[in-house]
VOSE-848573 format. One record per atom (N, C-alpha, C): x, y, z; residue in one letter; atom name. Coordinates in pm, whole numbers, plus 32768, in hexadecimal, padded with zeros to 4 digits. Layout:
REM residues N
<r <X; Y; Z>; "A"; "CA">
...
REM end
This chain:
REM residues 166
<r <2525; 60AA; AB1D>; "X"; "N">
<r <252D; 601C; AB33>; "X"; "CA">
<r <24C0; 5FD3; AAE3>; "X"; "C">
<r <2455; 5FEB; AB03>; "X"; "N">
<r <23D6; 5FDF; AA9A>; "X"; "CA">
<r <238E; 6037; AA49>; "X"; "C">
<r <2366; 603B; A9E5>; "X"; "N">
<r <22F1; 606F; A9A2>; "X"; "CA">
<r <22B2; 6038; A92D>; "X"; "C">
<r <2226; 606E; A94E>; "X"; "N">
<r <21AA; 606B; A8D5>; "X"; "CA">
<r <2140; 609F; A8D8>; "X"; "C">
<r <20FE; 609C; A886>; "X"; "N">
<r <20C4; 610D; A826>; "X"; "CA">
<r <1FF6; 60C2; A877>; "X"; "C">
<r <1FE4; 6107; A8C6>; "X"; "N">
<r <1F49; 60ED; A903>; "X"; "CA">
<r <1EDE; 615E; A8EF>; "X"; "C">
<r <1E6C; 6154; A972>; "X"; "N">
<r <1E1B; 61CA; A966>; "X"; "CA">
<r <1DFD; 61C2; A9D6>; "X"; "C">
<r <1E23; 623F; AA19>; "X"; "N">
<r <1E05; 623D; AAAD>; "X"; "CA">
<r <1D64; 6278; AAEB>; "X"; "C">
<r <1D18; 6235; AB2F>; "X"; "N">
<r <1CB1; 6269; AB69>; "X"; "CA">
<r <1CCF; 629B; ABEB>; "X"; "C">
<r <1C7D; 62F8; AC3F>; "X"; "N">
<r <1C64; 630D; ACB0>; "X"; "CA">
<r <1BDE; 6305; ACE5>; "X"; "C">
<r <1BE2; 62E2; AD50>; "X"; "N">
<r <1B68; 62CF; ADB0>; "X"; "CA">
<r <1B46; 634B; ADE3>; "X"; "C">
<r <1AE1; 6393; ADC0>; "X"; "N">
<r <1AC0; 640A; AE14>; "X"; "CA">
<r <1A3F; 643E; ADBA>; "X"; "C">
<r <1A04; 64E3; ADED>; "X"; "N">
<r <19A3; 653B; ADD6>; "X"; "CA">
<r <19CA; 654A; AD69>; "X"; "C">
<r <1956; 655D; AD0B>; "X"; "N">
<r <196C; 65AD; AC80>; "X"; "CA">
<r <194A; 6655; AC92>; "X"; "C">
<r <1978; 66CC; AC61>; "X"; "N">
<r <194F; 6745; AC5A>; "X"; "CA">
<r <18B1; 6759; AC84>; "X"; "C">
<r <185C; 66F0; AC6C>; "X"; "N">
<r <17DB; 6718; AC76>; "X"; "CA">
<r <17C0; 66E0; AD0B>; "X"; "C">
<r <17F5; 6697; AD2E>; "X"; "N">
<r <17D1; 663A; AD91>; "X"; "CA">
<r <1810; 6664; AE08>; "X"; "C">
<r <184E; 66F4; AE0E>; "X"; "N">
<r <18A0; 66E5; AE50>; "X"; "CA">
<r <1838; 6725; AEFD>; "X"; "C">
<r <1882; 66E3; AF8B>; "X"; "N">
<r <1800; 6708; AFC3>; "X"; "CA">
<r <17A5; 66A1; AFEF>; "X"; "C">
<r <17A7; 6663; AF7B>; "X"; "N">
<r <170F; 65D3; AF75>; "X"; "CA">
<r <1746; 6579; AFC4>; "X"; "C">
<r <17B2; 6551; AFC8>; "X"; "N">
<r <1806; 64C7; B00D>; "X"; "CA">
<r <17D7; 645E; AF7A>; "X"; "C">
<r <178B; 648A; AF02>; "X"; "N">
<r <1798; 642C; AEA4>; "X"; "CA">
<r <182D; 641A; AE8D>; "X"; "C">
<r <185B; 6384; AE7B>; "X"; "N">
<r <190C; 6383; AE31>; "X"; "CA">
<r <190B; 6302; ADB9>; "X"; "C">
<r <1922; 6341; AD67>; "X"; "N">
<r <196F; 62BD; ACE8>; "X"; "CA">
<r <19E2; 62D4; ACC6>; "X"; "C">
<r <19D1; 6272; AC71>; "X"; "N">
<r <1A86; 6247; AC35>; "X"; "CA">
<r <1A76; 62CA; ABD4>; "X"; "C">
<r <1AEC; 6343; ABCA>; "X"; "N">
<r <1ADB; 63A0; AB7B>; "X"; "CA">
<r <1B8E; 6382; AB1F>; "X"; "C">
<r <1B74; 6390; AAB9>; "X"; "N">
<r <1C04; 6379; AA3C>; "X"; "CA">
<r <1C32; 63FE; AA72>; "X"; "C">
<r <1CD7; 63C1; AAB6>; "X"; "N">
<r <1D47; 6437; AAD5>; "X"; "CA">
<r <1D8A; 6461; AA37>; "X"; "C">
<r <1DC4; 6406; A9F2>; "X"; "N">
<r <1DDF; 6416; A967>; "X"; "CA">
<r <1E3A; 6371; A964>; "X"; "C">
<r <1E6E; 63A7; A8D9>; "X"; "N">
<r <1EB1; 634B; A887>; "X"; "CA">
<r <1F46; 635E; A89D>; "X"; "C">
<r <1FC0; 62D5; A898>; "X"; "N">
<r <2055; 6305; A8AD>; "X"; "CA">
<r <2083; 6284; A8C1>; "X"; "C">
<r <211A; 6291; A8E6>; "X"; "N">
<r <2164; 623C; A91D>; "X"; "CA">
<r <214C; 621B; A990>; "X"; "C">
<r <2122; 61B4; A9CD>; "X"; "N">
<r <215E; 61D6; AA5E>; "X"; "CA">
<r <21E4; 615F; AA63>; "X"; "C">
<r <2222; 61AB; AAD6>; "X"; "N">
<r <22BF; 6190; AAEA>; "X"; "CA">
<r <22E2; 6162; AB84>; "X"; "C">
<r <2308; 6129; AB8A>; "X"; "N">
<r <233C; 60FB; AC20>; "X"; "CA">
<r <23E8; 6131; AC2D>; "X"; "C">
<r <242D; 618E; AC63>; "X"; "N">
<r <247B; 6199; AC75>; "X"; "CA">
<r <24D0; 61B0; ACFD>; "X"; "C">
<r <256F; 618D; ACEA>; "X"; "N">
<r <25AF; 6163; AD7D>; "X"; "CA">
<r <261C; 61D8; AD5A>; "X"; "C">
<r <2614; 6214; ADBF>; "X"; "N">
<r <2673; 627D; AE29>; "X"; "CA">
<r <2715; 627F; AE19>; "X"; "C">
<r <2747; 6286; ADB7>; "X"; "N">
<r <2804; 6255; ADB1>; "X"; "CA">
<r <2843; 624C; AE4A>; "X"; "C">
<r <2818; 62D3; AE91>; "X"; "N">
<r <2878; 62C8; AEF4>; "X"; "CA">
<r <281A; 6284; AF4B>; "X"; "C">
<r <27B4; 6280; AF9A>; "X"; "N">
<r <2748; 629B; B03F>; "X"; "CA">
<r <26FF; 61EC; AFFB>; "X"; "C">
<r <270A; 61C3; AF6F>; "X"; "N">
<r <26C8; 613F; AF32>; "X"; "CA">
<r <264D; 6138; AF57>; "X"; "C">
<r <25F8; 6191; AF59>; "X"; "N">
<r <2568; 6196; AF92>; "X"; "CA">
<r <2513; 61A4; AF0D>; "X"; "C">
<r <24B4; 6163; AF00>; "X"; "N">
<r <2460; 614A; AE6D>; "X"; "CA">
<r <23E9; 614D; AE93>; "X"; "C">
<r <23AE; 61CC; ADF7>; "X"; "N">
<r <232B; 6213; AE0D>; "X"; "CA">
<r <22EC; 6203; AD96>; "X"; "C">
<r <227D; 6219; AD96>; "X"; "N">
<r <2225; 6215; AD3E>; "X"; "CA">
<r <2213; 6278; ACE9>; "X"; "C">
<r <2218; 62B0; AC5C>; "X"; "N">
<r <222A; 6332; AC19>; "X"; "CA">
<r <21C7; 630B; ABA4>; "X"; "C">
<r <2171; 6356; ABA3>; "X"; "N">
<r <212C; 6338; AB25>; "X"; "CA">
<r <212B; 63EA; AAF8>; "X"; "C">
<r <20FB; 63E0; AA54>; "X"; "N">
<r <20FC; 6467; A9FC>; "X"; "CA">
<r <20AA; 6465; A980>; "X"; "C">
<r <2063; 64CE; A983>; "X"; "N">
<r <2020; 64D6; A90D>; "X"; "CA">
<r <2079; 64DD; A889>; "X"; "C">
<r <2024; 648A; A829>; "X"; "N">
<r <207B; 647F; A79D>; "X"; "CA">
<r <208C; 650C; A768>; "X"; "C">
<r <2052; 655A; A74E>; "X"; "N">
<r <206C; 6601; A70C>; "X"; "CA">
<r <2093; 6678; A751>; "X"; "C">
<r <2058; 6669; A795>; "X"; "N">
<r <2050; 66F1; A840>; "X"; "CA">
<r <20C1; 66BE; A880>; "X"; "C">
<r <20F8; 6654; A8A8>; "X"; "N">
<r <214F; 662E; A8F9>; "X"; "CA">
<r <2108; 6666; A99A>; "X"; "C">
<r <209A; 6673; A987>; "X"; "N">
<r <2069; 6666; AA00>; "X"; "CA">
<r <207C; 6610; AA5A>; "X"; "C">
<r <20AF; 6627; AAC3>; "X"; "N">
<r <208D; 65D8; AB50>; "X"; "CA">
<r <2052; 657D; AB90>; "X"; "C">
<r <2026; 6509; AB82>; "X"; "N">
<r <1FC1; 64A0; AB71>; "X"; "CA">
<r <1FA0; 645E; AC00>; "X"; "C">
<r <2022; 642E; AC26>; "X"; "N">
<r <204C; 63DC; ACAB>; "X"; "CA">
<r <20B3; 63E1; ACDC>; "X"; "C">
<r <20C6; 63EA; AD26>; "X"; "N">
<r <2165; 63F9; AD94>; "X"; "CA">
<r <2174; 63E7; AE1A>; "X"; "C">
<r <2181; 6369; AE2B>; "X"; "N">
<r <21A7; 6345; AEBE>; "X"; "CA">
<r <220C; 62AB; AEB3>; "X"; "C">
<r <220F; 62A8; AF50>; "X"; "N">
<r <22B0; 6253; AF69>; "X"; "CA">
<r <2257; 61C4; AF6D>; "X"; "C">
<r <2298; 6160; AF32>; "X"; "N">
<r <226C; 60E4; AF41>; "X"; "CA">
<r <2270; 609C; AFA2>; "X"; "C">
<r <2231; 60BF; B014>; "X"; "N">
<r <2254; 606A; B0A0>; "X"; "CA">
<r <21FD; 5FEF; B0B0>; "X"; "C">
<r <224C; 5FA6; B102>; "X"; "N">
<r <2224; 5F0A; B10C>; "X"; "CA">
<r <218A; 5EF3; B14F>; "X"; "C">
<r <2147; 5F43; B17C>; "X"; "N">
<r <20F4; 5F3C; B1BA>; "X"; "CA">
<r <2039; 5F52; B132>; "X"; "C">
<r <207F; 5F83; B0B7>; "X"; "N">
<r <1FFF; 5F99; B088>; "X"; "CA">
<r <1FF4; 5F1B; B02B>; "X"; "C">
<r <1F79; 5F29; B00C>; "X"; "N">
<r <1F31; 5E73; AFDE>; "X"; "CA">
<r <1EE0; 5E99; AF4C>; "X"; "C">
<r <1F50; 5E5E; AEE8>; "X"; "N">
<r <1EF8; 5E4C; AE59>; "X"; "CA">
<r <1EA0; 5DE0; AE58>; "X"; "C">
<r <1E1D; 5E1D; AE67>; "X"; "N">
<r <1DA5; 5DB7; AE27>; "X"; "CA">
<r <1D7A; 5DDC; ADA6>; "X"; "C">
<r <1D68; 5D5F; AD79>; "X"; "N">
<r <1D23; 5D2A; ACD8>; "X"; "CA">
<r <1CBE; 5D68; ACE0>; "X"; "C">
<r <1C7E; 5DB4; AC6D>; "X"; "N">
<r <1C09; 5E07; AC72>; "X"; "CA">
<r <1B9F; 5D8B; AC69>; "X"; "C">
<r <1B23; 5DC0; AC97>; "X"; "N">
<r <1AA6; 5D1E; ACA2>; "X"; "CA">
<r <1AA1; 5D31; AC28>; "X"; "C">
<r <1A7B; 5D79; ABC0>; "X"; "N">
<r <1A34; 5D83; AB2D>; "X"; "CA">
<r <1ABA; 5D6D; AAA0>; "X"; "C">
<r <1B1D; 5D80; AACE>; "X"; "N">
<r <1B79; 5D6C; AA7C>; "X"; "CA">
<r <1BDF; 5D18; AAA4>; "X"; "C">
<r <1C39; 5CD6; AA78>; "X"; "N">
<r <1CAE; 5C8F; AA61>; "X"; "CA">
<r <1D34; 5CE4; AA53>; "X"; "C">
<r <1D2C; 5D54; AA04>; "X"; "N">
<r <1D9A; 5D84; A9B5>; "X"; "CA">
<r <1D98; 5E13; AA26>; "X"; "C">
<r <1D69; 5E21; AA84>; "X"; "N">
<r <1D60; 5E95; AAEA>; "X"; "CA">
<r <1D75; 5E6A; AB7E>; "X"; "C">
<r <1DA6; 5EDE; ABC1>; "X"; "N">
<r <1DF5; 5EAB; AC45>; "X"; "CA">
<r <1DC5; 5F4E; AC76>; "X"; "C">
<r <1D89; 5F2F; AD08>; "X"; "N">
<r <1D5A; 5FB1; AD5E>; "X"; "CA">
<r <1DB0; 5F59; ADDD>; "X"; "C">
<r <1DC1; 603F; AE0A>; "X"; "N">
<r <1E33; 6021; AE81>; "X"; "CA">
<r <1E0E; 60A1; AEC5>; "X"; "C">
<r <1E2C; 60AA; AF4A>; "X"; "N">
<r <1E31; 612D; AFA8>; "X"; "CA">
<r <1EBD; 6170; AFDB>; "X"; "C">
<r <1EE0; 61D3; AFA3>; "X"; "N">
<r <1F6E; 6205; AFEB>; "X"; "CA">
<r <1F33; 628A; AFED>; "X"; "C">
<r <1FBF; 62DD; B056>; "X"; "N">
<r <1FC5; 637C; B05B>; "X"; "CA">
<r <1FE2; 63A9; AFE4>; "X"; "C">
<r <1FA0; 6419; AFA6>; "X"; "N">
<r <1FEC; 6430; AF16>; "X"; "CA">
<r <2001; 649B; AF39>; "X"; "C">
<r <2055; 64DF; AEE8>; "X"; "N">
<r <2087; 6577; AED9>; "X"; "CA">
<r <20A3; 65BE; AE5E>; "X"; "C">
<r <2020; 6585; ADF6>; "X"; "N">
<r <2059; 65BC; AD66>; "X"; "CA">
<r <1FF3; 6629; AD82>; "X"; "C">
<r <1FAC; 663A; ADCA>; "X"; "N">
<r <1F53; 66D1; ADA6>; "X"; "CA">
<r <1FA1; 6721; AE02>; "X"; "C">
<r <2017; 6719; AE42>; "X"; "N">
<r <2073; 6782; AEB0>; "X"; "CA">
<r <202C; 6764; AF29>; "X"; "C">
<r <1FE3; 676A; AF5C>; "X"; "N">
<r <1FC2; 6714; AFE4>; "X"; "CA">
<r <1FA9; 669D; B004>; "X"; "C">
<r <2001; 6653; B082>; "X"; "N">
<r <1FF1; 65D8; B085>; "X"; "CA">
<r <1F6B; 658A; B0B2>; "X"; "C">
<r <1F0C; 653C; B071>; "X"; "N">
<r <1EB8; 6531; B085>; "X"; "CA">
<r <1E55; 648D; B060>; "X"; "C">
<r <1E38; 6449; B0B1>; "X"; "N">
<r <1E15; 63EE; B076>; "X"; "CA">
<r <1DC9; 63BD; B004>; "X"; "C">
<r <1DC6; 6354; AFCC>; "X"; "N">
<r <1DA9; 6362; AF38>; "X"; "CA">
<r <1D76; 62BC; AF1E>; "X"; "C">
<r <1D09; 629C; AED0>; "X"; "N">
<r <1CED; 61E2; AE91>; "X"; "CA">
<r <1D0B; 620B; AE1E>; "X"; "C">
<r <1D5F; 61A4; ADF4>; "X"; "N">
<r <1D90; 61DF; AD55>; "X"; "CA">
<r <1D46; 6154; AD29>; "X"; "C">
<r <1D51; 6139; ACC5>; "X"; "N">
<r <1D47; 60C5; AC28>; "X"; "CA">
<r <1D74; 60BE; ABAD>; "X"; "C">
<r <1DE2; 605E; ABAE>; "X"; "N">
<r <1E24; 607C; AB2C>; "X"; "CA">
<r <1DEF; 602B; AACC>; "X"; "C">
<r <1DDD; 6054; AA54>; "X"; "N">
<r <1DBC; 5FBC; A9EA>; "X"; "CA">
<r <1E27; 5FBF; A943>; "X"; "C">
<r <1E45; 5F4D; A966>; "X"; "N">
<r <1E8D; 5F30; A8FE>; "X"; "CA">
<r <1E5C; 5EF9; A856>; "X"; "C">
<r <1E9C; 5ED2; A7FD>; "X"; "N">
<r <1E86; 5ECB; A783>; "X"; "CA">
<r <1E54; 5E1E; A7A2>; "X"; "C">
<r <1E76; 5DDF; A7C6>; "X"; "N">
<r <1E51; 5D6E; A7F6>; "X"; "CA">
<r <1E8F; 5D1C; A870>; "X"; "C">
<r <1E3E; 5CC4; A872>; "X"; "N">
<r <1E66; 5C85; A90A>; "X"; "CA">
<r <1F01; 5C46; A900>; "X"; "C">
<r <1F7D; 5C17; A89F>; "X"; "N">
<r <1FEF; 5BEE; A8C9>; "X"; "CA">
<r <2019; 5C6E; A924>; "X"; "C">
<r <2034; 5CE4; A8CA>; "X"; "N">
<r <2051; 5D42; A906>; "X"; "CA">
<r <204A; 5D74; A962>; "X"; "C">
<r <1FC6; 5D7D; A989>; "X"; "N">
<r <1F7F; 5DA6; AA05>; "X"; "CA">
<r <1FBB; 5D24; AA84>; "X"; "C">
<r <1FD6; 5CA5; AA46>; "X"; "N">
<r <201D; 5C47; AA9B>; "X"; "CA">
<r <2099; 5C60; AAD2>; "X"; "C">
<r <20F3; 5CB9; AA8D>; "X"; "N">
<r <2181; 5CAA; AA7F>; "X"; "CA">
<r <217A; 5D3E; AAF2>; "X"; "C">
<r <211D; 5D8A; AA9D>; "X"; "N">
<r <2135; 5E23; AB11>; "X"; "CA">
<r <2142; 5DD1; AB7A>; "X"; "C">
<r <20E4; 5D86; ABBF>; "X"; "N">
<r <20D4; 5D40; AC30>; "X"; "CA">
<r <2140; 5D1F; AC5A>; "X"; "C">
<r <2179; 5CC3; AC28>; "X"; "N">
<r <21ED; 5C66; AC37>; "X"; "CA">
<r <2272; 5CE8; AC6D>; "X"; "C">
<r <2270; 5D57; ABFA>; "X"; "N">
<r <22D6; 5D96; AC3E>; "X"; "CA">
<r <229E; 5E27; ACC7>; "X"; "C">
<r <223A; 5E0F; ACA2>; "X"; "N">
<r <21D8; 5E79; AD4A>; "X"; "CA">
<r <2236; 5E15; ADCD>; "X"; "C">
<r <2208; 5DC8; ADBE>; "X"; "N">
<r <2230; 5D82; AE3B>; "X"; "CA">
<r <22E0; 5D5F; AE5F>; "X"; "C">
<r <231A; 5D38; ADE6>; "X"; "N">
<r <23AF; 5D49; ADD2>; "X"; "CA">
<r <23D6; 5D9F; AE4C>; "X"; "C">
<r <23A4; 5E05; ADFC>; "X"; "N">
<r <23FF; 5E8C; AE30>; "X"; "CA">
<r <239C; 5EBA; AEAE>; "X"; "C">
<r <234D; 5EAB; AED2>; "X"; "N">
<r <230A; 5E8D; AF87>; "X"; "CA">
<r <2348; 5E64; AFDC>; "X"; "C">
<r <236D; 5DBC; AFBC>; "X"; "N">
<r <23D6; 5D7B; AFFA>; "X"; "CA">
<r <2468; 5DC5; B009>; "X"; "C">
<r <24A3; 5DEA; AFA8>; "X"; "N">
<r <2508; 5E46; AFC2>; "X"; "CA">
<r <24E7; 5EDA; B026>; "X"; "C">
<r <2490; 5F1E; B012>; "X"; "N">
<r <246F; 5F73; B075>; "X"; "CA">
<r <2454; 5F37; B0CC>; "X"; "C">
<r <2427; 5EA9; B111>; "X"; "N">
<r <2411; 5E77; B188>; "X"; "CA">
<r <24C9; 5E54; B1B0>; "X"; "C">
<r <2506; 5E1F; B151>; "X"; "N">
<r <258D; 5E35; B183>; "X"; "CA">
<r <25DD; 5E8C; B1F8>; "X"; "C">
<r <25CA; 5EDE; B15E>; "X"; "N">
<r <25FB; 5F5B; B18E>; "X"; "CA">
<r <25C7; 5FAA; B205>; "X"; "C">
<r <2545; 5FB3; B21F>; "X"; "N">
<r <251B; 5FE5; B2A1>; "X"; "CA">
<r <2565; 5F93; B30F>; "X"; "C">
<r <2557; 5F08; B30E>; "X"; "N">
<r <256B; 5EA3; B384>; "X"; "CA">
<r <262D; 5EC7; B3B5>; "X"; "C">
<r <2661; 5F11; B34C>; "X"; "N">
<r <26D6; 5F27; B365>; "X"; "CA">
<r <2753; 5EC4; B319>; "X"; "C">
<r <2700; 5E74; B2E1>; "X"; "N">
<r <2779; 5DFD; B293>; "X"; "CA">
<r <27D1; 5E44; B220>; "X"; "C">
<r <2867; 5E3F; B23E>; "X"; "N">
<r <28AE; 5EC0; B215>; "X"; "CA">
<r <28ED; 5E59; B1C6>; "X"; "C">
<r <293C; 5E87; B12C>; "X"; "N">
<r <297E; 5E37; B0EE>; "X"; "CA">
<r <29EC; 5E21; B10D>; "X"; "C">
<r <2A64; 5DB0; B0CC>; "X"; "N">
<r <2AD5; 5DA9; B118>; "X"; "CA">
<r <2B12; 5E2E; B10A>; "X"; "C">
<r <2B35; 5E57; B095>; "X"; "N">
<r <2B85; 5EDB; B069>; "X"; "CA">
<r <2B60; 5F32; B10E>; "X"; "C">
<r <2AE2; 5F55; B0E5>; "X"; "N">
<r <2AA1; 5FB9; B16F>; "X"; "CA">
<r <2ADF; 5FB7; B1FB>; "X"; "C">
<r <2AA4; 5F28; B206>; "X"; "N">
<r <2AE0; 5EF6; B29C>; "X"; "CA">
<r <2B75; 5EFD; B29D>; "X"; "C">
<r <2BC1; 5ECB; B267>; "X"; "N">
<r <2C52; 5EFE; B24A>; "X"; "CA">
<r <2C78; 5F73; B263>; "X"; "C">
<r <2C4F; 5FD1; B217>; "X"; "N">
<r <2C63; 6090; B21D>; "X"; "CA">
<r <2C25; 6091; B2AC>; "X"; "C">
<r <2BC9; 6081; B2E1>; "X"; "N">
<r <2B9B; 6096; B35C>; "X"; "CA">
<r <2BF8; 6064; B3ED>; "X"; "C">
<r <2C31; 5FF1; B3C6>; "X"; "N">
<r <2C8F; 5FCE; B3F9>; "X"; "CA">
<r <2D1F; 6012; B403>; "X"; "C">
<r <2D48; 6042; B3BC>; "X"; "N">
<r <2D9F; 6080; B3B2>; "X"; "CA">
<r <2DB2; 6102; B3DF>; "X"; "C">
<r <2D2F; 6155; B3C1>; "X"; "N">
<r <2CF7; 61E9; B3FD>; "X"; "CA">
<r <2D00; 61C8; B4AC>; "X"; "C">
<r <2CC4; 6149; B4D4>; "X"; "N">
<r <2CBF; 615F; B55E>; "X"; "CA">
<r <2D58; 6134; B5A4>; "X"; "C">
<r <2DAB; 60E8; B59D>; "X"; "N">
<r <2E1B; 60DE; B593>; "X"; "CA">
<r <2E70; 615C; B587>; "X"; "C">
<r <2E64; 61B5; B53B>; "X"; "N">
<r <2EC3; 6228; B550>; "X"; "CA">
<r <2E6E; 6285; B578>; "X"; "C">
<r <2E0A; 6287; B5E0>; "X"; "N">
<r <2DDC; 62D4; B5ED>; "X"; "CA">
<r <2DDD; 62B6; B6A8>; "X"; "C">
<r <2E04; 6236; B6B9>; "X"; "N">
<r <2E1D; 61FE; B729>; "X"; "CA">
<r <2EAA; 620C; B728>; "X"; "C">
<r <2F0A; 6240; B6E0>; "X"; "N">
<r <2F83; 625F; B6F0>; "X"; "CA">
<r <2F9C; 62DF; B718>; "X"; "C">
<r <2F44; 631B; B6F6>; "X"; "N">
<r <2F57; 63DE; B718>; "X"; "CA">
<r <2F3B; 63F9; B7BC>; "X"; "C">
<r <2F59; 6448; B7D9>; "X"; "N">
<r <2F6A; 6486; B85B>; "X"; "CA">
<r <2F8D; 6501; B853>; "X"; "C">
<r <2F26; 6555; B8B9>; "X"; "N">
<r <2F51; 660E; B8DE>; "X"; "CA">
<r <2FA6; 6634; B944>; "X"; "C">
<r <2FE6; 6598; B96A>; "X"; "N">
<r <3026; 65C3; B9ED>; "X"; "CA">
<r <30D0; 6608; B9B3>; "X"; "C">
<r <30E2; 65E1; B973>; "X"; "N">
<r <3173; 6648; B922>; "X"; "CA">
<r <3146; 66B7; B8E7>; "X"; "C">
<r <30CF; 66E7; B89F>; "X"; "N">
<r <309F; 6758; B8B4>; "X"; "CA">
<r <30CF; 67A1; B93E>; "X"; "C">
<r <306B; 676D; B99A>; "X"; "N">
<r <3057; 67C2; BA37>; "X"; "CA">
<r <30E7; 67E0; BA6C>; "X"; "C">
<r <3142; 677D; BA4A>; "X"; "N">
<r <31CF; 6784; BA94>; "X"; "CA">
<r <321F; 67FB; BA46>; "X"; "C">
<r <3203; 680C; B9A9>; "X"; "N">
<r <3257; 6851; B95B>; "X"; "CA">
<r <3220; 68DB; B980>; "X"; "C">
<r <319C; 691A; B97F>; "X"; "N">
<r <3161; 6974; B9C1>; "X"; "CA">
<r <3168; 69C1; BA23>; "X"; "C">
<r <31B8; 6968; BA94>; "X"; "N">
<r <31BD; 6977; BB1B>; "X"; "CA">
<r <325F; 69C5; BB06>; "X"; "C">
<r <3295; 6974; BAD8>; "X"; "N">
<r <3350; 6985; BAC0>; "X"; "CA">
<r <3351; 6A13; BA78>; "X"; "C">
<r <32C8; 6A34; BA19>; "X"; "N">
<r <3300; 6A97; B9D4>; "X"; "CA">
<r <32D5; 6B26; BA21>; "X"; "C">
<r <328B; 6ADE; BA96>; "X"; "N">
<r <3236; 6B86; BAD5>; "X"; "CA">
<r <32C7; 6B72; BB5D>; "X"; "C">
<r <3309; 6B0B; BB77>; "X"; "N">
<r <337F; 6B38; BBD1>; "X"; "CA">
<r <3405; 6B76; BB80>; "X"; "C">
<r <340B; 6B75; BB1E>; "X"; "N">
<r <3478; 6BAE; BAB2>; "X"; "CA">
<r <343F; 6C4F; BAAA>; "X"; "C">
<r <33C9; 6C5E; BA8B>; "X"; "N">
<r <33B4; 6CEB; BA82>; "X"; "CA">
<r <33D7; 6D3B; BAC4>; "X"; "C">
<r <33DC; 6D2E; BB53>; "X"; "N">
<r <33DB; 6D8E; BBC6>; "X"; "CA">
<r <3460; 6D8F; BBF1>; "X"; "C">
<r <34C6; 6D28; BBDC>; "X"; "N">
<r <3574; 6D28; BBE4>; "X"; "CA">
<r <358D; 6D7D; BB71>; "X"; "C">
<r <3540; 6D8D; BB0C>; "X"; "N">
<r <3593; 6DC3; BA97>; "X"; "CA">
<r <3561; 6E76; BA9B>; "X"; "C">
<r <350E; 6E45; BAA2>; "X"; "N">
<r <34DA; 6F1A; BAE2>; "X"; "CA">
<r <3527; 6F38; BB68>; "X"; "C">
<r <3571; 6F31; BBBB>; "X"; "N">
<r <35C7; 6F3C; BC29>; "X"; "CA">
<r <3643; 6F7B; BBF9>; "X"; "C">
REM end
């Protein structure tokens, strides 16, 4: 749905520090990051990747509840807190992205929140017409079915057995 080309930081221990409770902004790497939506479940996550390695960068679901703030020292950078799961365990994470300049870094914005609002949608349950339609229809013939001609046909066939073995 979206992408461009940033540099992702993380908030945490460096190798040396680790232990100290010292934490800075440490460079995750360089990549796309991408906002993408779900064809079938329409649920939209956050995917970032290293440019060479195709390493693993960022990966979590864009839910309505997390808050892009403007970095204090830059313009063209945006820090945020979600669960991530690009290192295989889910685990909380302060990321910082910075862009080539601030339009850009405006527009990520513009579509971060886009697609929030749509995950706030979608959580709240607001189903499209198509959806609601098919859903409608599923419950409708599903309110037409009945096991009670089952149970009756069942019954008829265990009194046929025992006349016919005689």
């Amino acid at each position: 749905m979206y992408t461009q080309r940033a540099k992702l930081f993380v908030f945490g221990e460096t190798l040396l520090d680790v232990g100290t409770g010292n934490k800075q902004w440490k460079e995750r790497g360089v990549g796309n990051i991408r906002i993408l939506k779900h064809k079938e479940f329409q649920k939209c996550r956050v995917l970032m990747r290293q440019e060479k390695t195709m390493k693993l960068l960022i990966n979590h679901l864009l839910l309505p509840d997390l808050v892009l703030v403007p970095h204090t020292t830059s313009d063209r950078a945006f820090v945020w807190r979600a669960n991530d799961f690009a290192d295989g365990e889910l685990k909380e994470t302060d990321f910082c992205i910075r862009f080539a300049d601030s339009d850009i870094a405006q527009k990520f914005k513009a579509e971060f929140e886009k697609y929030q609002e749509d995950m706030r949608k979608l959580e709240a349950g607001a189903d499209s017409a198509t959806g609601k339609e098919q859903a409608d229809e599923a419950a409708e013939a599903l309110a037409g079915l009945s096991t009670k001609e089952g149970d009756d046909k069942k019954e008829e066939d265990k009194e046929e057995k025992p006349a016919s073995a005689e």
